[in-house]
N, C-alpha and C positions, 0 to 999 in steps of 0.2 A: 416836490421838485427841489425847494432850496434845502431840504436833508442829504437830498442826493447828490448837488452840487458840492456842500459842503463835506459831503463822505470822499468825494474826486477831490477834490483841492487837498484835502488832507493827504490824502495816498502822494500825491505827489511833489509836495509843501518841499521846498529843498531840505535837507538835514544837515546842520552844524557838520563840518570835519575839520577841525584845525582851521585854515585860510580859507577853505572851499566851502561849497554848499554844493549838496548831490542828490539829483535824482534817482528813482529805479530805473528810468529810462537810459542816462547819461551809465548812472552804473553798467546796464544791459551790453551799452552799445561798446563801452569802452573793452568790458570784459569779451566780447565776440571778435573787437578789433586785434587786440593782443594775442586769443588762443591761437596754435598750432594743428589745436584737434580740436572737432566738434565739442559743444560744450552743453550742458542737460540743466535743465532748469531748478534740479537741486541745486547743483554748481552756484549757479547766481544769485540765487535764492542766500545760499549760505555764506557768501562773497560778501551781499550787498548787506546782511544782517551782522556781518563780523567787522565790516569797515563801519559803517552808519549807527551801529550799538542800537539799531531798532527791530521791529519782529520778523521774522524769516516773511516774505513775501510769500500769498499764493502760488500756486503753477499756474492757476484762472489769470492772476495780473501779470506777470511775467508776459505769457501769452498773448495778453492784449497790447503790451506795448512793445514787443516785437512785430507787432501784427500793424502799429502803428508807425514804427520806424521803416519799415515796408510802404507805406502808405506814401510817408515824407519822400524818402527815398526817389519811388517812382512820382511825386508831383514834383521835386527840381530836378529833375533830371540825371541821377545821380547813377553810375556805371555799374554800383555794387546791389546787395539784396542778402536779408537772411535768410539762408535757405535749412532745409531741415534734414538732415542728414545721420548716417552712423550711430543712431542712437540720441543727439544732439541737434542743436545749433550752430551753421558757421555764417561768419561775411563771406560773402563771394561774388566775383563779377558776373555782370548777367552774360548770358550766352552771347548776345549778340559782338561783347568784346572782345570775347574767345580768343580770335586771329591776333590781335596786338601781344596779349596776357604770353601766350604759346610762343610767338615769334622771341618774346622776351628771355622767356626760359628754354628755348630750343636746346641748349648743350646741356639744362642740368637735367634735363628728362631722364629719365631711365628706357631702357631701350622698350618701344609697343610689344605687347601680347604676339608671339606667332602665333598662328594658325592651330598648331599644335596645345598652346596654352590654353586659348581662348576656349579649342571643345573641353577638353578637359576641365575646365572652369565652371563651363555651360552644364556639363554633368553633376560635377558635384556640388553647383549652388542650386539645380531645382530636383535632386534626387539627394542629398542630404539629411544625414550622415551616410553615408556611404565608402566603400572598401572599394581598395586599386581593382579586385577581379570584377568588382561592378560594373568602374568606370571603364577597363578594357575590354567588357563585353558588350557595352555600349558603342564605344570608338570602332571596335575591330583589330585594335593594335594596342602594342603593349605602352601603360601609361607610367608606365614607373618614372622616367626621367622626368616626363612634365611637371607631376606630382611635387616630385623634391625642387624642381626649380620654384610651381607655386609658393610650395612653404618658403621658400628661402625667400623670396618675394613677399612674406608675412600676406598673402593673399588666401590660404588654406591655414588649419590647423587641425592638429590630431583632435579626435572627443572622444577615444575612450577606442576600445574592441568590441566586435561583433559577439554573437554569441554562437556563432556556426565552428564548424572545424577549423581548426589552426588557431581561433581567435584571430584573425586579422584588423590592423586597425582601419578604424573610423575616421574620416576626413569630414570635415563642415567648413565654411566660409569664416572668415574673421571681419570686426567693425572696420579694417582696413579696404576691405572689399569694397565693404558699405559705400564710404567712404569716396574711393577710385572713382567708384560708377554714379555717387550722387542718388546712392538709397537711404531712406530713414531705417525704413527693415526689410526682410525679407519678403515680405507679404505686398512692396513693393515692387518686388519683380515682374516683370511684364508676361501677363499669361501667355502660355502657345497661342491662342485665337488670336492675342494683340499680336503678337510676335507675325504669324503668318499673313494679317492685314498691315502691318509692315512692309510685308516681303512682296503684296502685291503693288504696293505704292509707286506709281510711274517715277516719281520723285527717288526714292529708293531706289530705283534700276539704275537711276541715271547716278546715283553715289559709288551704287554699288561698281559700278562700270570702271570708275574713273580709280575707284582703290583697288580692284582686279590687277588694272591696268600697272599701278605702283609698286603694288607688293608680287606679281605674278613672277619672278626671278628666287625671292623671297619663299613665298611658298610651295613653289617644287620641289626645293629644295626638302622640303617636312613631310612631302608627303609618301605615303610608305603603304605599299598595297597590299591588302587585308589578310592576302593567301601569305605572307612571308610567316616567319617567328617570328617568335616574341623578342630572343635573344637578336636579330636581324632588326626587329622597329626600335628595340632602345640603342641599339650603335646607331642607327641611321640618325633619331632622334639628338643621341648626345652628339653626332658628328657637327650637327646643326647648331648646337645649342655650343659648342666651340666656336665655333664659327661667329657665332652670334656675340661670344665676350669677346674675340677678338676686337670686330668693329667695337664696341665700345671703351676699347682699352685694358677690359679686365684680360688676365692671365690666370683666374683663380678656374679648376677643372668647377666639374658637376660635384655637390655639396654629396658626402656619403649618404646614402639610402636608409630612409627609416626602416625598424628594426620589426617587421610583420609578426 
């Protein structure tokens, strides 16, 4: 036992830096406080051995003293938490401060997912990689607009061409995705079975109700019946999606189409 204490006490001993003395922990926490993007435990790993001139840390002890500022974290009571996300690590407040965090940044928001977005989204993050005639034989309706506004929203990116006639390209989700939604990966995703014990959740109806109720002006606006064209659901679509930058100030049309 006094080997093993004395192997902890080491791992953690502060290290000379100039005026300071730095832990991996203090390193962990500061470098999570400062990023802008999820951050991977190489990351720190390589941070903490470039500032301290000591040996790259495990991904084992990294992990445990995240695991540990979590711990602290939730015993004083503290609003924040690292969570695991995009590939990474970020700070983030916990859910229950949400309403404050959001009231705060209500104007720099970028305008919610329409209706329109959101399936097309839903398509091609659990059918992945996949091709616009995929995603429109899916929907019923032509998805080209949504498509380009994803990408333009760095929420999609191309991954390559199919191998079928015309070569058409391939759409996949990006770590920005991740990201949005507060996934580590994709395997993350919430299967159909969870998804539809969701859907039956009295708790859910009653959300569901109340965002019907908000957005119902909003979404008839997008919606476009299956029997029309294709040429017919992307004008309806982009008419929408004008509409849509106006309220938020833009003036910029719909981004040109990628090149299938």
């Amino acid at each position: 036992m006094e080997h093993s204490s004395a192997d902890s006490a080491e791992r953690e001993a502060p290290v000379p830096d100039g005026d300071a003395d730095h832990t991996l922990t203090e390193a962990a926490e500061a470098i999570l406080f400062s990023a802008d993007e999820p951050v991977t435990l190489e990351q720190i790993a390589d941070i903490f051995a470039e500032v301290t001139g000591r040996d790259r840390p495990s991904a084992e002890a990294i992990e445990s003293v995240l695991r540990s500022l979590n711990e602290t974290y939730e015993e004083t009571g503290r609003v924040y938490e690292v969570h695991e996300w995009g590939g990474g690590y970020r700070l983030a407040t916990r859910s229950s401060v949400s309403p404050f965090v959001k009231t705060l940044f209500v104007d720099e928001h970028e305008t919610s997912l329409s209706q329109s977005l959101m399936e097309t989204l839903a398509v091609v993050a659990y059918r992945q990689p996949v091709t616009r005639p995929e995603v429109d034989f899916v929907r019923g309706v032509n998805s080209d607009y949504a498509i380009r506004k994803l990408l333009d929203r760095g929420l999609l990116d191309v991954e390559g061409r199919a191998d079928s006639m015309g070569r058409p390209l391939l759409y996949g989700t990006t770590d920005r995705f991740l990201e949005e939604f507060g996934l580590s990966d994709l395997e993350s995703l919430p299967t159909l079975r969870e998804v539809e014990e969701l859907l039956d959740d009295p708790a859910f109806d009653e959300e569901r109700a109340k965002l019907l109720r908000l957005d119902a002006e909003d979404d008839s606006d997008l919606e476009v019946p299956a029997a029309v064209t294709g040429e017919e659901a992307t004008a309806e679509e982009e008419k929408a999606g004008r509409e849509e930058n106006t309220d938020d100030g833009s003036t910029d049309g719909p981004s040109p189409a990628p090149t299938d």
